[in-house]
C-alpha positions as CSV (number, residue, x, y, z in Angstrom):
1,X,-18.7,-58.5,14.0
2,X,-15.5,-56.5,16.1
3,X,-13.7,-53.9,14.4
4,X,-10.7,-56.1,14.6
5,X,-12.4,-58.9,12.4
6,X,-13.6,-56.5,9.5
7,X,-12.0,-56.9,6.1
8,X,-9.6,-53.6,5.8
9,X,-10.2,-52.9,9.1
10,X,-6.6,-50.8,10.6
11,X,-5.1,-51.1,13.7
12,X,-3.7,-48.0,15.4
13,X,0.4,-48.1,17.0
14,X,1.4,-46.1,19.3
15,X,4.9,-46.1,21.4
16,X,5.7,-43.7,23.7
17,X,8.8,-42.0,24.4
18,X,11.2,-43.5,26.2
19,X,12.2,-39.7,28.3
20,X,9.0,-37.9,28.9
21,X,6.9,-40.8,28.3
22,X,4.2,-39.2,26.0
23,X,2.3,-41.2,23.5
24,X,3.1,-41.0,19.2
25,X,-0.7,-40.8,18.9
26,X,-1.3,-41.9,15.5
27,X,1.3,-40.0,13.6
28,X,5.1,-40.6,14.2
29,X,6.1,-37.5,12.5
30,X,10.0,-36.7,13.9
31,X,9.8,-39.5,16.1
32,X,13.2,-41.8,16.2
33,X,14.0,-45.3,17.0
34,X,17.4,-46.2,18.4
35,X,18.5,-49.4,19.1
36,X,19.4,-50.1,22.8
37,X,21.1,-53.8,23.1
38,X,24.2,-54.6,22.6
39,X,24.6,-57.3,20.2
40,X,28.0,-58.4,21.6
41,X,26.2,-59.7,24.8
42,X,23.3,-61.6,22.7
43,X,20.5,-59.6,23.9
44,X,17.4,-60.2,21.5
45,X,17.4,-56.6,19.7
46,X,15.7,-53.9,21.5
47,X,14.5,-50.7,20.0
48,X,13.6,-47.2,22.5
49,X,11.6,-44.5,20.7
50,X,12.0,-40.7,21.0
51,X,9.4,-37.9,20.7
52,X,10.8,-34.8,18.5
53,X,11.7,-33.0,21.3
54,X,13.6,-35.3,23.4
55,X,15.1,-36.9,20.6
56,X,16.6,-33.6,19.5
57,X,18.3,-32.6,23.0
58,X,19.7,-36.1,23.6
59,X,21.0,-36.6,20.3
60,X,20.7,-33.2,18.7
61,X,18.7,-32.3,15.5
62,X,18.0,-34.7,12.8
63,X,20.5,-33.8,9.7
64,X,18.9,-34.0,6.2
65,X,20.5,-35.9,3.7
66,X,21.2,-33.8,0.8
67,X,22.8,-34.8,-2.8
């Protein structure tokens, strides 16, 4: 029997960053997603990821919502 055919067995996702190129690994801590088509030309919707780094110099830190 294959890992992938085990009851409760998990399967690991990864992206990788659409700048530098490195891998999430298995935790996506700071990583963002932005959305990349434009939906005014009907592209099917696209997503590019963004390690914490590079994600904070091209967009600039995440803000923290606070009530």
């Amino acid at each position: 029997m294959s890992a992938h055919s085990q009851p409760g067995a998990r399967t690991l996702h990864t992206v990788d960053c659409r700048e530098c190129g490195i891998s999430s690994g298995a935790f996506w801590i700071r990583w963002r997603a932005y959305r990349i088509d434009d939906p005014e030309l009907d592209e099917p919707p696209a997503l590019a990821f963004y390690c914490p780094a590079c994600s904070d110099r091209e967009f600039g830190p995440r803000r923290r919502n606070r009530l």
